[in-house]
C-alpha positions in Angstrom: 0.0 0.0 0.0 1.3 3.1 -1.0 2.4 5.5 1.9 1.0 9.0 1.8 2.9 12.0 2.1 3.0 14.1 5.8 2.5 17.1 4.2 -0.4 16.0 2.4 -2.0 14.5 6.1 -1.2 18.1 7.2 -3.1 20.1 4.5 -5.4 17.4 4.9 -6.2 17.9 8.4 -6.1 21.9 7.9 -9.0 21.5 5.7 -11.0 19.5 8.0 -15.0 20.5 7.3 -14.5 22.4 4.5 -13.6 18.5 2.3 -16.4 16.8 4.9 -19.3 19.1 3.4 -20.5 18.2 -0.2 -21.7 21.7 -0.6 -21.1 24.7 1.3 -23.7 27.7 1.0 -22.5 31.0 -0.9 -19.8 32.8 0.9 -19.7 29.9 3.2 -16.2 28.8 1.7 -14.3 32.1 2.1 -16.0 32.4 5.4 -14.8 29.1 6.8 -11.2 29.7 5.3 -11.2 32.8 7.2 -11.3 31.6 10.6 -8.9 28.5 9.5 -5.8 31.1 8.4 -6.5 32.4 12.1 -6.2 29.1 13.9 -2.2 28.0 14.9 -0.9 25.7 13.3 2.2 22.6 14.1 3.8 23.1 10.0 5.9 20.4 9.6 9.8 21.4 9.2 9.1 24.9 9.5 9.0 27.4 12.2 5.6 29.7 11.0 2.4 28.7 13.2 0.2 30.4 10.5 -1.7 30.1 7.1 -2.8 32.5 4.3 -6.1 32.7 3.0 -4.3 32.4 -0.1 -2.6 29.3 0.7 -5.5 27.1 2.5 -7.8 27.9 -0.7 -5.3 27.1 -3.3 -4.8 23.3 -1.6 -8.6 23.3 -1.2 -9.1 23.3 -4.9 -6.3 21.3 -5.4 -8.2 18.5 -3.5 -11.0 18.9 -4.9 -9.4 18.4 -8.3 -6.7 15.6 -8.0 -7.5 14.5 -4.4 -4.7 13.7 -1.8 -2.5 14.2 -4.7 -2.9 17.4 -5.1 -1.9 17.9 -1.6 1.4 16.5 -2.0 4.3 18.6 -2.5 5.8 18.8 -6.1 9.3 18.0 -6.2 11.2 21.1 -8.4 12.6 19.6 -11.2 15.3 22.7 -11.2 16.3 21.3 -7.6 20.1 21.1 -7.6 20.4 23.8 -10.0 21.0 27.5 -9.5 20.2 30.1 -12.1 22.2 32.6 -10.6 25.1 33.5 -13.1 28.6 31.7 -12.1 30.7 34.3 -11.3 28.0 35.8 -9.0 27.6 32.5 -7.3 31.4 32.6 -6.4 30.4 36.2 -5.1 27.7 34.9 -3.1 30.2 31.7 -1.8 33.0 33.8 -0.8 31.2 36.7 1.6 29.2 33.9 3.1 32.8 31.7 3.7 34.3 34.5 4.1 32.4 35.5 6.9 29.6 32.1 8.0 27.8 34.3 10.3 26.4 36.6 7.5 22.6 36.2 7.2 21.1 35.9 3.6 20.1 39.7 3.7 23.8 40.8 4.6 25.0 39.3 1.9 22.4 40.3 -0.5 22.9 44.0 0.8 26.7 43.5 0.4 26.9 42.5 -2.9 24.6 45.8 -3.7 27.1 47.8 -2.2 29.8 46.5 -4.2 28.1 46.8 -7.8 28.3 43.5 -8.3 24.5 43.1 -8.6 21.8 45.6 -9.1 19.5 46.6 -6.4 16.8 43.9 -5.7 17.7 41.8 -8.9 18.8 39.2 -6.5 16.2 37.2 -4.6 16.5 35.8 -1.0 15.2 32.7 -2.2 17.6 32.4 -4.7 20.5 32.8 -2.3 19.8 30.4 0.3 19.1 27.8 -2.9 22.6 28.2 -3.8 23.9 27.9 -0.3 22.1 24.7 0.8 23.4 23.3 -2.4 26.8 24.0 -0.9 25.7 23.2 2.9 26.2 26.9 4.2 22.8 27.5 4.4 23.1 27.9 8.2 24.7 30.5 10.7 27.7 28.8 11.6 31.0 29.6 13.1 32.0 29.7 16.8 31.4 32.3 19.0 35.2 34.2 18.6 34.6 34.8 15.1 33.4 38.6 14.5 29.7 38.9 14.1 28.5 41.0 11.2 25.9 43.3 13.2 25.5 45.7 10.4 26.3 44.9 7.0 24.2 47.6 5.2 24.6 50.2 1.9 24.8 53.5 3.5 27.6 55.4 5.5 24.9 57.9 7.0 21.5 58.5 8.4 19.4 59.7 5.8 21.4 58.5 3.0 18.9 55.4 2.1 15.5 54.7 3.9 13.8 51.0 3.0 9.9 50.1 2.5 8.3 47.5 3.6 5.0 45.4 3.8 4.2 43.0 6.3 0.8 41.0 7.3 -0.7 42.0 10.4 -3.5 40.3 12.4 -7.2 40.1 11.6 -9.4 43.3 13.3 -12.9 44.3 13.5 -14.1 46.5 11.2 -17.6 47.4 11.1 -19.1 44.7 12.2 -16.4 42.7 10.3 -13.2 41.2 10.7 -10.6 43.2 8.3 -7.0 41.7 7.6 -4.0 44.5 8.2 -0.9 45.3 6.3 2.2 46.6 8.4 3.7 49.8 5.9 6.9 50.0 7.7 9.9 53.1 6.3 13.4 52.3 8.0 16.3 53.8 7.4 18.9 51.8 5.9 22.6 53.2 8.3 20.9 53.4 11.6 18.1 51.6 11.3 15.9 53.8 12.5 11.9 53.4 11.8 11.3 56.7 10.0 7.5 55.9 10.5 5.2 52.9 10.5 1.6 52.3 10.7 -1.0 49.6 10.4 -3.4 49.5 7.3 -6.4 47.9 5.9 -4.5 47.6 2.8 -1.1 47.7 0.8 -2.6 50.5 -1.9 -0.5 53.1 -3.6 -2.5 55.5 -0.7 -1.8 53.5 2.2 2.1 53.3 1.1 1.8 57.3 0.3 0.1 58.0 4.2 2.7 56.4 5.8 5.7 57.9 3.7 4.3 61.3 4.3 4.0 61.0 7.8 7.8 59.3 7.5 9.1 62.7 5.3 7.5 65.0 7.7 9.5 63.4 10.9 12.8 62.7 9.3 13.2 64.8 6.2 13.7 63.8 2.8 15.7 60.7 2.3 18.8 60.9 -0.5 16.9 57.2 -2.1 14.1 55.2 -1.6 14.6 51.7 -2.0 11.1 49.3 -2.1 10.6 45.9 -3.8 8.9 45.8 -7.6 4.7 45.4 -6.2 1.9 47.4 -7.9 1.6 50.0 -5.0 5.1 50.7 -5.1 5.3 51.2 -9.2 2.2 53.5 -9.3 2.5 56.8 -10.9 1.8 58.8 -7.5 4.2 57.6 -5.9 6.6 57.9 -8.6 6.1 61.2 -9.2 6.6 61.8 -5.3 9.8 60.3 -5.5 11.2 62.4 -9.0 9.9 65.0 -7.0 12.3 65.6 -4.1 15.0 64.5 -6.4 14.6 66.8 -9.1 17.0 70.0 -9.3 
């Protein structure tokens, strides 16, 4: 008998009711995965206690389609392989050998600084890819060894300020329970919080509110540096940004 996969019992048993019930009522569904993403959860091999939304619905339809198969996790076929470019992956190699208590972000930050790769053209993901393949994945080094407490791109305060979005909890709103987005400006040499603020979304507003509650605290930042999302690439906000740097 063939086994079945742990990950698929674990989605399995996330799903619960909502693969019980041949037919759930209109709104029922999104209602039900709701409260599920809210619950806390054992993940196996991973340290997060929580689920999406997003997540718990995708493996719903995937059982519904292909069954307990659909709940087991695809192996990559480009596992083994990295895409990024060899001389980069020496790059990548050396600072963390060089150094085995650099995290993932120092290193992608120090390779910014040095030119040798554009500003958030290198992912995370693809990082600690290439150093699991080479068994440095992990913080190592004894305790004597010099830890790298700030590894960033900017000599000064004000030089550089970072966006970013993170989820927040579930709130009432109305009557309703609203999810939050975390709009967090932090600037990049001291590492400072130039201003941060809970939403009840990640729109081009909400990211413009908290930046101009950020600018009038701290100033006007020499660069802005944000990932590539919709809110962030919207023509407001862009022309904020050519705004403060124009002559």
């Amino acid at each position: 008998m063939k086994s079945v996969n742990p990950m698929a019992l674990f989605r399995l048993s996330v799903l619960g009711r909502l693969i019980s019930c041949e037919q759930l009522a209109r709104g029922e569904l999104q209602s039900e995965i709701r409260a599920l993403a809210q619950r806390q959860y054992t993940i196996p091999d991973s340290d997060r206690h929580h689920l999406s939304e997003k997540t718990i619905q995708a493996w719903y339809y995937r059982w519904r389609k292909q069954g307990i198969e659909g709940l087991t996790p695809k192996t990559r076929l480009d596992r083994g392989i990295s895409k990024i470019p060899p001389a980069l992956q020496e790059a990548v190699l050396a600072a963390k050998r060089d150094n085995p208590r650099r995290s993932i972000r120092q290193i992608k930050l120090l390779l910014e600084k040095s030119g040798q790769v554009g500003i958030q053209s290198l992912s995370r993901s693809a990082i600690h890819r290439l150093l699991q393949l080479h068994g440095l994945s992990q913080l190592t080094g004894s305790a004597s060894l010099p830890e790298e407490k700030r590894s960033f791109g900017a000599e000064f305060a004000g030089s550089i300020w970072y966006g970013d979005v993170m989820h927040g909890p579930h709130v009432p709103v109305k009557g309703q329970l609203r999810k939050t987005y975390l709009v967090s400006l932090f600037d990049d040499a001291s590492r400072l919080v130039a201003h941060s603020s809970f939403r009840l979304g990640e729109t081009a507003l909400d990211i413009e509110a908290v930046l101009k509650q950020a600018l009038l605290r701290r100033g006007i930042p020499g660069k802005l540096v944000v990932d590539n999302g919709a809110a962030y690439r919207s023509a407001s906000l862009q022309g904020i940004s050519r705004a403060w740097v124009s002559p």
